[in-house]
C-alpha positions in Angstrom: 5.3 3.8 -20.9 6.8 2.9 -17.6 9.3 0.3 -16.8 8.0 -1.6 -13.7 8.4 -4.9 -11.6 6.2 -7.8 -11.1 6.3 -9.0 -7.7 8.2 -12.1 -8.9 11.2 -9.6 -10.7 9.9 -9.9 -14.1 10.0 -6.8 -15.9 7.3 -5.1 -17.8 6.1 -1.6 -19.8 3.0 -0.2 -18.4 1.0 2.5 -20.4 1.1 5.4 -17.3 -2.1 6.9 -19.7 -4.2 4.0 -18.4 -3.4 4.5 -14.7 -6.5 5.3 -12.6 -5.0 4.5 -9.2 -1.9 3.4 -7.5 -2.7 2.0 -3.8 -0.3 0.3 -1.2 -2.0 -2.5 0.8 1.1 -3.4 1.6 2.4 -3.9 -1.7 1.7 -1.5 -4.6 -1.8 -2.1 -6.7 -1.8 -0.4 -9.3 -5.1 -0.2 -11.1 -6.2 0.4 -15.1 -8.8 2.2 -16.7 -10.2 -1.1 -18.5 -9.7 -2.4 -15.0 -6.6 -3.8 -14.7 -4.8 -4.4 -11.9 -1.4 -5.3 -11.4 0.9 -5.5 -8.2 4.2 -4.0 -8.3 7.3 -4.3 -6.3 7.8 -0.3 -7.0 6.7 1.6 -4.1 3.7 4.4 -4.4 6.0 7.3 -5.0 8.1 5.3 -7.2 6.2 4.6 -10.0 5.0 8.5 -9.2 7.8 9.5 -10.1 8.5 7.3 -12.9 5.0 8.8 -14.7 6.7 12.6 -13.6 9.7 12.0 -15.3 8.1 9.7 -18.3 5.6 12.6 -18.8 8.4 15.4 -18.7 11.0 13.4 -20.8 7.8 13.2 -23.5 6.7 16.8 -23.7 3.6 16.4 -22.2 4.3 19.4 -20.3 4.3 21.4 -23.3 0.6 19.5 -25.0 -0.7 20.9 -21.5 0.5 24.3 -21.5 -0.4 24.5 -25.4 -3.7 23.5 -24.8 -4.5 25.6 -22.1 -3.6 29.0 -24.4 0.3 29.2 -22.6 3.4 28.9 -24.2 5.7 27.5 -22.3 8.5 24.5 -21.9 9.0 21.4 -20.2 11.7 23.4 -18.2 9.0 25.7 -16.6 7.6 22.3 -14.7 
């Protein structure tokens, strides 16, 4: 999960597993799986890097490496 901003400053969690796209047109759309869609005041790379760093501070570097036969650590990303 991802802490991001409504357009109106509320905050909110949003499940970076369910993103399928993040578009700026001018403001940031970010769009679901189930279809979704939710406009953020985050800019593109922003929330980018918010689903880098979520992703890395989770292990899910390691859960990749693992299942593709490597053994390596979240440090080697």
């Amino acid at each position: 999960m991802i802490k991001v901003h409504r357009l109106n400053g509320e905050l909110f969690l949003l499940n970076s597993d369910m993103i399928e796209t993040i578009d700026t047109t001018p403001d940031t759309v970010v769009r679901l799986l189930n279809g979704h869609r939710y406009l953020v005041r985050e800019e593109m790379q922003e929330v980018y890097d918010k689903i880098v760093e979520f992703r890395r501070s989770a292990g899910y570097a390691c859960i990749v490496a693992n299942s593709a036969g490597e053994s390596r650590g979240p440090e080697d990303f």
